[in-house]
Structures are given as structure tokens and as C-alpha cells.
PDB file with SEQRES, HELIX, SHEET and CRYST1 records, atoms N, CA, C and O in Angstrom:
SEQRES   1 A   84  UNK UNK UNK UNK UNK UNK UNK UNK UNK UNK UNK UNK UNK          
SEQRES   2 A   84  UNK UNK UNK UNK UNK UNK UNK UNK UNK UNK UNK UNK UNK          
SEQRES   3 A   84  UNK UNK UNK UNK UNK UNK UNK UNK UNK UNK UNK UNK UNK          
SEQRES   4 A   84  UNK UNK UNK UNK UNK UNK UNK UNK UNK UNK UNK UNK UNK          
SEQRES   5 A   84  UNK UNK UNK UNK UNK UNK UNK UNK UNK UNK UNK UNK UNK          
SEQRES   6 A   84  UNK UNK UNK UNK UNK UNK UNK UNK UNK UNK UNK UNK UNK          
SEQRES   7 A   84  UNK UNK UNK UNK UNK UNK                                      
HELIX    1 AA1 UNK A   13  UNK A   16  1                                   4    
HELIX    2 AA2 UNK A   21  UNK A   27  1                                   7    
HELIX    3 AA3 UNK A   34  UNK A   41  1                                   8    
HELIX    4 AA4 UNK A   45  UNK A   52  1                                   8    
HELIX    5 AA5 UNK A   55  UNK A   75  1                                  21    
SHEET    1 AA1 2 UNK A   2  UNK A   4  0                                        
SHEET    2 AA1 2 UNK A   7  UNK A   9 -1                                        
CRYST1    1.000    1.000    1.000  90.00  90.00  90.00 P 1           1          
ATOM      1  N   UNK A   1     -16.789   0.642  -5.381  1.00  0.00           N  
ATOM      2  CA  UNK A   1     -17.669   0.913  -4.270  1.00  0.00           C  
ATOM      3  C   UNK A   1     -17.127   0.257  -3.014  1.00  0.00           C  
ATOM      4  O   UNK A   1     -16.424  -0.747  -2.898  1.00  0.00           O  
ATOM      5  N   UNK A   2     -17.600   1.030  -2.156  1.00  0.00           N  
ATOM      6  CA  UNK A   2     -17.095   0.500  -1.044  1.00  0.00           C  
ATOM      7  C   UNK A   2     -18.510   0.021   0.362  1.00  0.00           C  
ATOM      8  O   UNK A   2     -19.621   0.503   0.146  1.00  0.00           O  
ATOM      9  N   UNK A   3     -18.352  -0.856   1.635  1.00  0.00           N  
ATOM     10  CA  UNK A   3     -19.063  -0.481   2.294  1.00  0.00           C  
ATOM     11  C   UNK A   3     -18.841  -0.423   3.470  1.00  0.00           C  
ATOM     12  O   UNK A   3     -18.054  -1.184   4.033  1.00  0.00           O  
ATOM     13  N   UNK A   4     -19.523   0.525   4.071  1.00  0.00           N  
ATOM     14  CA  UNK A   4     -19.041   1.084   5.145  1.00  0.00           C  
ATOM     15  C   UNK A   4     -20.539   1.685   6.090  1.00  0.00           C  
ATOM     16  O   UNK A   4     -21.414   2.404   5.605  1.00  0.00           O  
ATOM     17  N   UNK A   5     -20.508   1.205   7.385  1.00  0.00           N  
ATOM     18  CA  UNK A   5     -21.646   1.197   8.135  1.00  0.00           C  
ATOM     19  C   UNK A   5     -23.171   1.340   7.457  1.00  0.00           C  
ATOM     20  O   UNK A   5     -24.026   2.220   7.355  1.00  0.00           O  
ATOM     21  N   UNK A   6     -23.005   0.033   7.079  1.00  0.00           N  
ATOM     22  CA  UNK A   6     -24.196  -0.454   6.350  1.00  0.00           C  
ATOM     23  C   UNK A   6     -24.789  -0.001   4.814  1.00  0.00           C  
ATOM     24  O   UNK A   6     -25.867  -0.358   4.340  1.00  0.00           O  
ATOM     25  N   UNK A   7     -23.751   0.911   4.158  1.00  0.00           N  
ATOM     26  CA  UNK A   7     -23.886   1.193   3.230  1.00  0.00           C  
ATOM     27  C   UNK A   7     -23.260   1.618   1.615  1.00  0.00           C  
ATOM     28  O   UNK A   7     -22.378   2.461   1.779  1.00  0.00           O  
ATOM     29  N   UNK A   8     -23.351   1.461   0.900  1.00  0.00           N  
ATOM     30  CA  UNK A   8     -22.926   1.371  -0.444  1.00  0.00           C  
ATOM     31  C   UNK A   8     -22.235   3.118  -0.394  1.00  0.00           C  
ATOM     32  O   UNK A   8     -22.772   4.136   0.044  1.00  0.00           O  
ATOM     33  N   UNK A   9     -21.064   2.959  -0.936  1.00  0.00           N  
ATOM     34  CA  UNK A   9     -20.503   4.221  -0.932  1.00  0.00           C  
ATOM     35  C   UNK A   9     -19.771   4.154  -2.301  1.00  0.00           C  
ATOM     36  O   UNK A   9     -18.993   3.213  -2.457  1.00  0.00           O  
ATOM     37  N   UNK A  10     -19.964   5.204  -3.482  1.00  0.00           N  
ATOM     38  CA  UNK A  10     -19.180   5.427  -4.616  1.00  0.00           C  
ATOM     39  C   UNK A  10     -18.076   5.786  -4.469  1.00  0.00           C  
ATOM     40  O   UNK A  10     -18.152   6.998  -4.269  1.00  0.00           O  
ATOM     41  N   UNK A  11     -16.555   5.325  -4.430  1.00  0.00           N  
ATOM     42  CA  UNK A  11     -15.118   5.949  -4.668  1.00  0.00           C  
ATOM     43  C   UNK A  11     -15.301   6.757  -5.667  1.00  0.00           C  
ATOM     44  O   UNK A  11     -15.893   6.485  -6.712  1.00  0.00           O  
ATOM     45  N   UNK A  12     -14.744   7.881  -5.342  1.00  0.00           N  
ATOM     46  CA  UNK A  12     -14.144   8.728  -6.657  1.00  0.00           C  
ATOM     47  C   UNK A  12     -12.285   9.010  -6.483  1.00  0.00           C  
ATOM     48  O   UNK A  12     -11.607   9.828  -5.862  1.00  0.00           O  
ATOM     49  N   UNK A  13     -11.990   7.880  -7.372  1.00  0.00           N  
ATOM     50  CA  UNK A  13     -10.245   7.752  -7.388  1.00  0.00           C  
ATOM     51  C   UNK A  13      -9.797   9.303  -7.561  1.00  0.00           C  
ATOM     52  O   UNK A  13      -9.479   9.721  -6.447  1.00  0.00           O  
ATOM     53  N   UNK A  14      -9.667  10.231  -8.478  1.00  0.00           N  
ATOM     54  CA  UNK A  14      -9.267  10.999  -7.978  1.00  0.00           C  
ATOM     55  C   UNK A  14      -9.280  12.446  -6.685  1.00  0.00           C  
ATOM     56  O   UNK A  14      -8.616  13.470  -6.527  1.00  0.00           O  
ATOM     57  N   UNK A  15     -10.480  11.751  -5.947  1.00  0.00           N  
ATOM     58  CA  UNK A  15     -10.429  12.454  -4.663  1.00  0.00           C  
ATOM     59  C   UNK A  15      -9.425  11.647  -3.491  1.00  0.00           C  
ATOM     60  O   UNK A  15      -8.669  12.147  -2.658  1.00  0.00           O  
ATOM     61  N   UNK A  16      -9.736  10.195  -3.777  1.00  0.00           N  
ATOM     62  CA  UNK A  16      -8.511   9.406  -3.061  1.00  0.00           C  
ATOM     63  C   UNK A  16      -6.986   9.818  -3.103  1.00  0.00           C  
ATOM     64  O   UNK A  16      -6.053   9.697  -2.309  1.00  0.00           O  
ATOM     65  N   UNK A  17      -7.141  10.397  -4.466  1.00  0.00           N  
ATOM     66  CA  UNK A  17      -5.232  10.486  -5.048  1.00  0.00           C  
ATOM     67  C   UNK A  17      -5.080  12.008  -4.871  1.00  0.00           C  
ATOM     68  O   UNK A  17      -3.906  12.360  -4.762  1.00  0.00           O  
ATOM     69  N   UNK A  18      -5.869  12.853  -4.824  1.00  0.00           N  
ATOM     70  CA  UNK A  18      -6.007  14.213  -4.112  1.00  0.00           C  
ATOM     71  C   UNK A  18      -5.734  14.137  -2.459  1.00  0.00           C  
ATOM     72  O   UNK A  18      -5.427  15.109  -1.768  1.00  0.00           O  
ATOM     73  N   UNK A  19      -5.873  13.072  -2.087  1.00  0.00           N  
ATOM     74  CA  UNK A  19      -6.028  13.002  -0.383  1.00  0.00           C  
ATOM     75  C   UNK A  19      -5.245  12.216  -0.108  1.00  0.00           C  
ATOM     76  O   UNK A  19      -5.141  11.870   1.069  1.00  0.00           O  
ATOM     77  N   UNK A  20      -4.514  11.725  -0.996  1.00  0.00           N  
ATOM     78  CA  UNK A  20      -3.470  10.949  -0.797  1.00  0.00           C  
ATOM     79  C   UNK A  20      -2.208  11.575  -0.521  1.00  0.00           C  
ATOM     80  O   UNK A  20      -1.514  11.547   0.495  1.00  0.00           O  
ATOM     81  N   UNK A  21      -2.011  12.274  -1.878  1.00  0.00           N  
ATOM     82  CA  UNK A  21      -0.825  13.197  -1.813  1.00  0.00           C  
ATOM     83  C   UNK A  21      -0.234  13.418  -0.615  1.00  0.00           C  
ATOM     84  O   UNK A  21       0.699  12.784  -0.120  1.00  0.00           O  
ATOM     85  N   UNK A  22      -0.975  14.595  -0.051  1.00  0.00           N  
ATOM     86  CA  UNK A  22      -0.087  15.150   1.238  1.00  0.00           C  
ATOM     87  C   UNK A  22       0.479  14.025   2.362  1.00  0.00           C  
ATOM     88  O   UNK A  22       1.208  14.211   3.337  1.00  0.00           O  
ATOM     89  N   UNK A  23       0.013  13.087   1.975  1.00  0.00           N  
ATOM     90  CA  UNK A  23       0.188  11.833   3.395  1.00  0.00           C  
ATOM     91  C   UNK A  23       1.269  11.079   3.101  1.00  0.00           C  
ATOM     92  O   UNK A  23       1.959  10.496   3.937  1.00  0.00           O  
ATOM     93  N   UNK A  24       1.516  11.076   1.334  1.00  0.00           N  
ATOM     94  CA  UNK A  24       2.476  10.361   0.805  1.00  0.00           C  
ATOM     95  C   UNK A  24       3.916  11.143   1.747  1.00  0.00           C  
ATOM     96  O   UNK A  24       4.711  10.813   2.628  1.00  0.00           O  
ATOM     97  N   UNK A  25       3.597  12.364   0.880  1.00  0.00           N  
ATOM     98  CA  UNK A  25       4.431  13.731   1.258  1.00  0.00           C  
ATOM     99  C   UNK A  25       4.583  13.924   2.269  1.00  0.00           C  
ATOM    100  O   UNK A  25       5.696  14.449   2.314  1.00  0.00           O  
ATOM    101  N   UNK A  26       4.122  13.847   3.422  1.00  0.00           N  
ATOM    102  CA  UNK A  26       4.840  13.939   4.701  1.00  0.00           C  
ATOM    103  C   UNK A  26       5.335  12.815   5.540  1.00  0.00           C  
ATOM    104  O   UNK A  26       6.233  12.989   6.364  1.00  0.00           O  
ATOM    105  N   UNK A  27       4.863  11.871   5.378  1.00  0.00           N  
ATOM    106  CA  UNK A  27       5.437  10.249   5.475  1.00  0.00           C  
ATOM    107  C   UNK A  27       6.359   9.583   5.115  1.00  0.00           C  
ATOM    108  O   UNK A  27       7.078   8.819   5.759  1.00  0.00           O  
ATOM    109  N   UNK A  28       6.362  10.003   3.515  1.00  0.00           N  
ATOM    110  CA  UNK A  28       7.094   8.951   2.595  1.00  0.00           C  
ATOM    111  C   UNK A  28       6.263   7.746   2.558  1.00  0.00           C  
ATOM    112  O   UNK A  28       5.572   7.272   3.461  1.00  0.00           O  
ATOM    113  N   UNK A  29       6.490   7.229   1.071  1.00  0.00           N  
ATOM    114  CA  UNK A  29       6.077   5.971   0.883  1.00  0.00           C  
ATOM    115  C   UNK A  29       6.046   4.948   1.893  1.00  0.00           C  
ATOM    116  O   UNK A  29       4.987   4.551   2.378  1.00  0.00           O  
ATOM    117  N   UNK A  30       7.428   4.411   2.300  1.00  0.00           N  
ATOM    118  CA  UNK A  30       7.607   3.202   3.444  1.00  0.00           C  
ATOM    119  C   UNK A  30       6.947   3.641   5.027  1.00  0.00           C  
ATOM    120  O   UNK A  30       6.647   2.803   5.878  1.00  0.00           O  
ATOM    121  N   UNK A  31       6.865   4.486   5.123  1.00  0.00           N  
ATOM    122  CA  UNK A  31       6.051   4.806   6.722  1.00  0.00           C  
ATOM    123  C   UNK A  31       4.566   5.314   6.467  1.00  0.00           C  
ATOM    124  O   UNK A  31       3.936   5.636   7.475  1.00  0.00           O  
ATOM    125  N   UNK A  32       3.882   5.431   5.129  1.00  0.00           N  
ATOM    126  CA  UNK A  32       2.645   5.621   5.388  1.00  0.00           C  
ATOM    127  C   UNK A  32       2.057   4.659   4.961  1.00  0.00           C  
ATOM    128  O   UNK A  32       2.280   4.068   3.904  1.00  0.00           O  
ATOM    129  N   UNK A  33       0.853   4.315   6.160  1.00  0.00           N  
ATOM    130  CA  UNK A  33       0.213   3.237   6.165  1.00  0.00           C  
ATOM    131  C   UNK A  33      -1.413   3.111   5.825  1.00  0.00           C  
ATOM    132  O   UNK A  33      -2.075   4.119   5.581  1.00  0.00           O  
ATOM    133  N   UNK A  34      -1.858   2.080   5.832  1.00  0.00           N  
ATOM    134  CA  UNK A  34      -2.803   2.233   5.168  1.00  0.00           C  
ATOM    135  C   UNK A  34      -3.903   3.183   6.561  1.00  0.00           C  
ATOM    136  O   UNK A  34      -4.457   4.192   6.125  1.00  0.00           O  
ATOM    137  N   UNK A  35      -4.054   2.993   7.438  1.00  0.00           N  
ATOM    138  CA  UNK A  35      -4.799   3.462   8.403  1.00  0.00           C  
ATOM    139  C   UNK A  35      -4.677   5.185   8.414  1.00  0.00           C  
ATOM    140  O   UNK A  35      -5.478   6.026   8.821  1.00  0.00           O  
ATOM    141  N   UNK A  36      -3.214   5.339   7.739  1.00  0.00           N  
ATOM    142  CA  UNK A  36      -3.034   7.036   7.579  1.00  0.00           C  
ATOM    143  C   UNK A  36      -3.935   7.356   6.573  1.00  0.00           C  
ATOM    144  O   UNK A  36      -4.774   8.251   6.668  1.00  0.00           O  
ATOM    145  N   UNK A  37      -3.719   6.399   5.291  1.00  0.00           N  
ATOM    146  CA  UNK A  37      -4.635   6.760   4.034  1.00  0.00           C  
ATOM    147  C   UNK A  37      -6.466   6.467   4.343  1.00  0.00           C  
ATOM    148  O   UNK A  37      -7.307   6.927   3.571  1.00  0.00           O  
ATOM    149  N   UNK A  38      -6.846   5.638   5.587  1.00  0.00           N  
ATOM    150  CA  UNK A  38      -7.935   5.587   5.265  1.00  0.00           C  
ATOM    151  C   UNK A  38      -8.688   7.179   6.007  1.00  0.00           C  
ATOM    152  O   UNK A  38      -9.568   7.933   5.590  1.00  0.00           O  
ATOM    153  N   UNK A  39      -8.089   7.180   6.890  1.00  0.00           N  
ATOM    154  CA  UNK A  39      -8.329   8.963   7.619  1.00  0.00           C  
ATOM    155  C   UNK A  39      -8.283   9.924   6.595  1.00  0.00           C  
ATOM    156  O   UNK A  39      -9.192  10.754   6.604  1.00  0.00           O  
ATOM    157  N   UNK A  40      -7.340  10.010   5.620  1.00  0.00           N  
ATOM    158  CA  UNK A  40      -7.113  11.209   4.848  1.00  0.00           C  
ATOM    159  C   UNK A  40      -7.864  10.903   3.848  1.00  0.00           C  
ATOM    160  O   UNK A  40      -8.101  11.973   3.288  1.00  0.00           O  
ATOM    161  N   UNK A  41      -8.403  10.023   3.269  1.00  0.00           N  
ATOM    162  CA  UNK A  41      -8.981   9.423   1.839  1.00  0.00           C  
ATOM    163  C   UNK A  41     -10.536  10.040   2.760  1.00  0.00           C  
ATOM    164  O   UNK A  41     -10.987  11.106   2.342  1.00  0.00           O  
ATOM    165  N   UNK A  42     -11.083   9.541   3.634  1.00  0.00           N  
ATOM    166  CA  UNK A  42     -12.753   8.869   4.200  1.00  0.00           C  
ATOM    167  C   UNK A  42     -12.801   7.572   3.288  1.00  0.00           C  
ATOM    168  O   UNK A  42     -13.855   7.564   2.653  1.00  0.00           O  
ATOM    169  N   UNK A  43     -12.099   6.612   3.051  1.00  0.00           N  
ATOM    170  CA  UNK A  43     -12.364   5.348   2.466  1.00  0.00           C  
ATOM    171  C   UNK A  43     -11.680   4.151   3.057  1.00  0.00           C  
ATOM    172  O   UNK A  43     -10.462   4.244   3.213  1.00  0.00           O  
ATOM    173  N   UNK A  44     -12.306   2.995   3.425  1.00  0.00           N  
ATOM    174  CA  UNK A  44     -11.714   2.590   4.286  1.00  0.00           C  
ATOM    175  C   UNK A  44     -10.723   1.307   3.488  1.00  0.00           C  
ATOM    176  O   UNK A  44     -10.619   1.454   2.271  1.00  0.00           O  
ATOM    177  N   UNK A  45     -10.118   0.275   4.005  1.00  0.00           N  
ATOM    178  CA  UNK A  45      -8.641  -0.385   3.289  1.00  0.00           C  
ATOM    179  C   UNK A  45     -10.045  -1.373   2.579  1.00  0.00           C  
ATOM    180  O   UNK A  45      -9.510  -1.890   1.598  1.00  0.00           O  
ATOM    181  N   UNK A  46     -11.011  -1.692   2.597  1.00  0.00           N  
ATOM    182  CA  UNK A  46     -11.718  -2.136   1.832  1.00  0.00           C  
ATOM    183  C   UNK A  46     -12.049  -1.922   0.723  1.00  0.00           C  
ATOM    184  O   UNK A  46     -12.330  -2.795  -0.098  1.00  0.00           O  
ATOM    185  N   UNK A  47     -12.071  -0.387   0.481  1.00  0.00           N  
ATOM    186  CA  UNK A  47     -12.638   0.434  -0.815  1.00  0.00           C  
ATOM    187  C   UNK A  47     -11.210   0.470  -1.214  1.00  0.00           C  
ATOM    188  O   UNK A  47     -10.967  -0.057  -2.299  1.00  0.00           O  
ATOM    189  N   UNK A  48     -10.064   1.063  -0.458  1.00  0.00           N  
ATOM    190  CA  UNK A  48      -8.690   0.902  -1.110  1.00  0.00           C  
ATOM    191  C   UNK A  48      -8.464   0.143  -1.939  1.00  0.00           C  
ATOM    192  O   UNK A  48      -8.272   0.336  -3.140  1.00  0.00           O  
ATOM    193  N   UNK A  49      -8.475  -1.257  -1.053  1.00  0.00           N  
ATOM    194  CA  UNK A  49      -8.203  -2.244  -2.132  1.00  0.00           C  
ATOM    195  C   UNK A  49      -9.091  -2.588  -3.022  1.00  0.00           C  
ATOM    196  O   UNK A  49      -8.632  -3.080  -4.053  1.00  0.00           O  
ATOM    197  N   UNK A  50     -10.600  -2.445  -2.913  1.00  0.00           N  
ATOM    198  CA  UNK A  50     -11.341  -2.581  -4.506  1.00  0.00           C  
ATOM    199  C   UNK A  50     -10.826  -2.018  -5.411  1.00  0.00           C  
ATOM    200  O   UNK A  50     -10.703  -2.567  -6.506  1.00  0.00           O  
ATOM    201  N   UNK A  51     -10.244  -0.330  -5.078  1.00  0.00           N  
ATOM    202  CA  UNK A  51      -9.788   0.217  -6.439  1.00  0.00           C  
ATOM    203  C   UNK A  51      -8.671   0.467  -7.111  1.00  0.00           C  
ATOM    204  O   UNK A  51      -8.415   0.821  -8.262  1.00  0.00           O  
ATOM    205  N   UNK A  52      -7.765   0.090  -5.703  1.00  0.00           N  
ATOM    206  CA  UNK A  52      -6.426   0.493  -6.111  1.00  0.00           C  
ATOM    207  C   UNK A  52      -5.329  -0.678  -5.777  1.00  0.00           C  
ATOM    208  O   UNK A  52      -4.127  -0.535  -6.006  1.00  0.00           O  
ATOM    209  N   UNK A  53      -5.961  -1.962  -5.154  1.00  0.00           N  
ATOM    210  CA  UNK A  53      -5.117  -3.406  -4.910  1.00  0.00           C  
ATOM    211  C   UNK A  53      -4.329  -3.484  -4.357  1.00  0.00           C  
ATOM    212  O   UNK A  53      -3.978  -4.633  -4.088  1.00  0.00           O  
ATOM    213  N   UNK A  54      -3.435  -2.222  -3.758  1.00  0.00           N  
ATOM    214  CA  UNK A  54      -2.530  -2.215  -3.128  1.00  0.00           C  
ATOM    215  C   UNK A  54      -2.215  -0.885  -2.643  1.00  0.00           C  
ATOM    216  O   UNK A  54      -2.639   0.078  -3.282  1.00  0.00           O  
ATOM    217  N   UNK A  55      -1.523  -0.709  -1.589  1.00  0.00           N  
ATOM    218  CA  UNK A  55      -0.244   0.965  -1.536  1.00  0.00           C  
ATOM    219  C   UNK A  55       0.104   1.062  -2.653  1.00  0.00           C  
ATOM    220  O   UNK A  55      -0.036   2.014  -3.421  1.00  0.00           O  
ATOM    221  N   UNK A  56       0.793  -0.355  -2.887  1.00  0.00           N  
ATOM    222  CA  UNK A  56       1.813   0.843  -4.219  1.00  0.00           C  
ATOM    223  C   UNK A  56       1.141   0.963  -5.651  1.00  0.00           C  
ATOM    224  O   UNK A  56       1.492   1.641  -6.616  1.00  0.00           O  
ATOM    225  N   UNK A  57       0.223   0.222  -5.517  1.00  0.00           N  
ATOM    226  CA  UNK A  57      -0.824   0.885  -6.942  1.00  0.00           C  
ATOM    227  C   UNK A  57      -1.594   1.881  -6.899  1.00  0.00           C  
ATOM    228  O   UNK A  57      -2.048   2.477  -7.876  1.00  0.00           O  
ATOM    229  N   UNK A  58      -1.867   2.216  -5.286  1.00  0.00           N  
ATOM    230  CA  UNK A  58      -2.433   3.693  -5.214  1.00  0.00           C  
ATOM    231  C   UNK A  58      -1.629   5.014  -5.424  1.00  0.00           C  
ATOM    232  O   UNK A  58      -2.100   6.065  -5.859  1.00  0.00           O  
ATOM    233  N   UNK A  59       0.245   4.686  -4.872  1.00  0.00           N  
ATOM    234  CA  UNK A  59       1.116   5.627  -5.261  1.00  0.00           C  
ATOM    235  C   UNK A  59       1.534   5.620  -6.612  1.00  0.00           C  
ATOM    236  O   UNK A  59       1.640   6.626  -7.313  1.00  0.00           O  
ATOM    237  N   UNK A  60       1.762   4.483  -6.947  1.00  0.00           N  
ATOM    238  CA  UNK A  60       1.921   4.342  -8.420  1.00  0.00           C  
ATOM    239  C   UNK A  60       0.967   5.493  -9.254  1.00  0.00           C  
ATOM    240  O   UNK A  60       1.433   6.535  -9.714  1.00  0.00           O  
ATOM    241  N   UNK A  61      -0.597   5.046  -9.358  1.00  0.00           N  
ATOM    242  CA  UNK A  61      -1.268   5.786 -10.234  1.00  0.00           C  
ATOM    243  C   UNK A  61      -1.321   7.445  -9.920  1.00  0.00           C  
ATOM    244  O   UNK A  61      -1.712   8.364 -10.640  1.00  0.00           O  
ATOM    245  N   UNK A  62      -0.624   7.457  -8.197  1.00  0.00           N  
ATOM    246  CA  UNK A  62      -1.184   9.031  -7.439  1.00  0.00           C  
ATOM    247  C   UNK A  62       0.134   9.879  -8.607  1.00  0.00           C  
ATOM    248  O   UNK A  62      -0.039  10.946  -9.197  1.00  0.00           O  
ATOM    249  N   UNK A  63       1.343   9.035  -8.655  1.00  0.00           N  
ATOM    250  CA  UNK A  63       2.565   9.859  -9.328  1.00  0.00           C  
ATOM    251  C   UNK A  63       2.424   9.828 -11.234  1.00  0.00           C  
ATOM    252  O   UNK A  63       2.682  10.760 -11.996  1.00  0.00           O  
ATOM    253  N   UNK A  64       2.011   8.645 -11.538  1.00  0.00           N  
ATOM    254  CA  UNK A  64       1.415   8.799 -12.745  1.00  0.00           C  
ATOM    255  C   UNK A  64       0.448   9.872 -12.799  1.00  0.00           C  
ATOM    256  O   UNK A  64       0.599  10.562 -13.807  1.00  0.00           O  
ATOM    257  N   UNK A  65      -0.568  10.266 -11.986  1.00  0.00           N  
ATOM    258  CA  UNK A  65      -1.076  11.542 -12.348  1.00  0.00           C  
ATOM    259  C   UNK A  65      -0.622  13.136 -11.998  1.00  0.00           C  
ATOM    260  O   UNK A  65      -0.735  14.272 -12.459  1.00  0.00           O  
ATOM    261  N   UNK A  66      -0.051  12.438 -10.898  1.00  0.00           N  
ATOM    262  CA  UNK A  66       1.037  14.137 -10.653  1.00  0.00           C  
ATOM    263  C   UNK A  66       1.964  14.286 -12.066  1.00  0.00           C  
ATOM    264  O   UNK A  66       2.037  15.265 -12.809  1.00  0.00           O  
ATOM    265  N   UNK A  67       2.566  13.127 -12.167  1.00  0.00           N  
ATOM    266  CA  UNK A  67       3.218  13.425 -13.629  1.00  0.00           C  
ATOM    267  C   UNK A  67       2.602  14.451 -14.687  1.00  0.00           C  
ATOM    268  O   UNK A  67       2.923  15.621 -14.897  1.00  0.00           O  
ATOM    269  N   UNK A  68       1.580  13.628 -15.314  1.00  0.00           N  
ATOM    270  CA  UNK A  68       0.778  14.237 -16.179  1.00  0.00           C  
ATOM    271  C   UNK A  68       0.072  15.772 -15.688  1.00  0.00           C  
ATOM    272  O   UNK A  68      -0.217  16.700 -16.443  1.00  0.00           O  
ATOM    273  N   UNK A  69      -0.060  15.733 -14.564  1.00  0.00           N  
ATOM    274  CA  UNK A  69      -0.860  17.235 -14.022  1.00  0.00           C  
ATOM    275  C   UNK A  69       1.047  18.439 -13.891  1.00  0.00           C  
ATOM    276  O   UNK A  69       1.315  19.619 -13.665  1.00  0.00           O  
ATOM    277  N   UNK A  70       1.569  17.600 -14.096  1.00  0.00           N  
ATOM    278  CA  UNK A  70       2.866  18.180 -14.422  1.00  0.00           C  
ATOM    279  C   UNK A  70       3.040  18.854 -15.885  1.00  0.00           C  
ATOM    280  O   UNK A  70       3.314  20.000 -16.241  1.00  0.00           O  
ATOM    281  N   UNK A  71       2.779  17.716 -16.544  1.00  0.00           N  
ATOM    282  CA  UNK A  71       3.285  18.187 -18.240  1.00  0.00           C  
ATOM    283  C   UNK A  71       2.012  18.996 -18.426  1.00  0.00           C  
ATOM    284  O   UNK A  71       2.367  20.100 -18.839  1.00  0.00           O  
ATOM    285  N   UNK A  72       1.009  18.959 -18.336  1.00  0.00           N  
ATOM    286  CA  UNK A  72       0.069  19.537 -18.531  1.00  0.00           C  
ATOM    287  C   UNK A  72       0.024  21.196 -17.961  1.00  0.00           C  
ATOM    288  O   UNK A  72      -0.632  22.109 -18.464  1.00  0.00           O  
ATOM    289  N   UNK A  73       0.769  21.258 -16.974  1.00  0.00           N  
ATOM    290  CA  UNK A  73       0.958  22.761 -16.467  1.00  0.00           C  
ATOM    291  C   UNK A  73       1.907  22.980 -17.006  1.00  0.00           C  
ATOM    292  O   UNK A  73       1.937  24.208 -16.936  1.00  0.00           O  
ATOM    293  N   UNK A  74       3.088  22.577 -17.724  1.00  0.00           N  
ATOM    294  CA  UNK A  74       4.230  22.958 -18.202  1.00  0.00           C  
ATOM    295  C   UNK A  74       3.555  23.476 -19.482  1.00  0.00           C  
ATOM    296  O   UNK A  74       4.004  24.615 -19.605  1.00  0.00           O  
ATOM    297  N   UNK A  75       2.833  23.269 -20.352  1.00  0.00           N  
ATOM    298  CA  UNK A  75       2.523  23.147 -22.209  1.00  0.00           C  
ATOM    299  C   UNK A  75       1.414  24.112 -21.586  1.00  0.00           C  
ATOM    300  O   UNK A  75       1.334  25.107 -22.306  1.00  0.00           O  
ATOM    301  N   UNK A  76       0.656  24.171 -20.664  1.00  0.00           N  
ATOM    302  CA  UNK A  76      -0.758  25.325 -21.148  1.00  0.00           C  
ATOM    303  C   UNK A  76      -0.701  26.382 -20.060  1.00  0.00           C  
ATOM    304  O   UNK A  76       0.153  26.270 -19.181  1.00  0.00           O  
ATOM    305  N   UNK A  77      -1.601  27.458 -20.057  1.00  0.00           N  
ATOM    306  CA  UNK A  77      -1.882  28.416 -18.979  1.00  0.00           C  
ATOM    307  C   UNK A  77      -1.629  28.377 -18.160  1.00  0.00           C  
ATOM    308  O   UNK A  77      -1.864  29.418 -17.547  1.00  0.00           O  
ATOM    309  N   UNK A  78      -0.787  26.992 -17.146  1.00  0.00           N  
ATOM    310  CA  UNK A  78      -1.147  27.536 -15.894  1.00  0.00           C  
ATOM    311  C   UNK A  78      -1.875  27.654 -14.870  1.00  0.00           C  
ATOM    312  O   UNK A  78      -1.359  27.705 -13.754  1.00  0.00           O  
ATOM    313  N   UNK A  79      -3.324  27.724 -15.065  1.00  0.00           N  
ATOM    314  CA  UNK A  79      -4.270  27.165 -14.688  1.00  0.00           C  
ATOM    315  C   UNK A  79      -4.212  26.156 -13.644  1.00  0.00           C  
ATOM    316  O   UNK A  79      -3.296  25.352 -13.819  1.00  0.00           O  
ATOM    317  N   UNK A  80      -4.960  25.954 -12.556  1.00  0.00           N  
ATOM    318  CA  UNK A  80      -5.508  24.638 -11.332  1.00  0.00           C  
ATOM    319  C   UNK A  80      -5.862  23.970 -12.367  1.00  0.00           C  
ATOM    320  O   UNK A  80      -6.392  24.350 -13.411  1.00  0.00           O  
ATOM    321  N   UNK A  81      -5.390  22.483 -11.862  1.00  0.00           N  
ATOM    322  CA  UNK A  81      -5.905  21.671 -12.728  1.00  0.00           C  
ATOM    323  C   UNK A  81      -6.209  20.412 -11.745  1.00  0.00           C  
ATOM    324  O   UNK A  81      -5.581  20.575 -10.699  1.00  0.00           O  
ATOM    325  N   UNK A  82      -6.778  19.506 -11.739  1.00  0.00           N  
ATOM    326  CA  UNK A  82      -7.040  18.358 -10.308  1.00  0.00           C  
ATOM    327  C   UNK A  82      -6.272  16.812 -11.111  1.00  0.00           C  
ATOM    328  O   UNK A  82      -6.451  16.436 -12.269  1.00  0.00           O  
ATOM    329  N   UNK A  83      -5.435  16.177 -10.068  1.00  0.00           N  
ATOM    330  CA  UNK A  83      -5.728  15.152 -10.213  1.00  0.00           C  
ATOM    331  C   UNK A  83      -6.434  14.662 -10.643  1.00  0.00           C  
ATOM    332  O   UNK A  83      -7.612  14.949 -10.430  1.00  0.00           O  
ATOM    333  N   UNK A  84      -5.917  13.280 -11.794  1.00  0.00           N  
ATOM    334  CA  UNK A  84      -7.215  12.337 -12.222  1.00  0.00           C  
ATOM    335  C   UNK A  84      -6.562  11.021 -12.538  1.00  0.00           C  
ATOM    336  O   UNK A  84      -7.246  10.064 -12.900  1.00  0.00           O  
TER     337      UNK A  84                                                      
END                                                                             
């Protein structure tokens, strides 16, 4: 959870790592900052760091799940599948 103008707000990590992506991706790791991620997330470096402790534990887990949303489209249908 995060708070933000006076109020309790639920993170949902994989909407963060959904909104992360593209910022990673047009930045690169070393030039995107946290102020890019808090615009593209709506979460601010407060809620960041409650859930994810750092940048690179937020890219870390964002490519650990692209991974898996990888193998997972490789073995089945095909199908949209979301980050998680």
C-alpha cells in the first residue's frame, strides 16, 4: 500500500510491471528514473519502494515475468496473456 494525498492506496504489482515495461523500453534501464516510473506506474517512489525496494528489483521481477509470459506463449495458444 501506498499513501498518497491523504489516502491508503492498494498496489497491484502487476499493473506497475505492465506500466513499467514501455519506460524500461524506451529509456533503458540506466536512464530511467524513478520520477519516469512514478508517471507511468500512478504510484509514487513510496509505494515503489514498499513493493519493489528498488529499480532494479522492479526490473528484475518486470523481466522475470516477461520471461515467463514468454515461455508461456511459446508452449500454449497464443493467446494475450498479462504480466504477473
Amino acid at each position: 500500500m501506498f499513501h498518497g494525498h491523504g489516502k491508503t492506496t492498494e498496489i497491484q504489482p502487476r499493473r506497475v510491471l505492465e506500466k513499467a515495461l514501455p519506460v524500461f523500453w524506451t529509456y533503458g534501464f540506466a536512464r530511467t528514473t524513478l520520477p519516469d516510473l512514478e508517471q507511468a506506474t500512478g504510484v509514487n517512489k513510496s509505494g515503489l519502494y514498499a513493493e519493489f525496494e528498488s529499480k532494479e528489483a522492479l526490473f528484475s521481477r518486470m523481466l522475470g515475468s516477461l520471461f515467463r509470459h514468454a515461455q508461456r506463449w511459446r508452449t500454449a495458444d497464443h493467446g494475450t496473456a498479462r504480466l504477473e
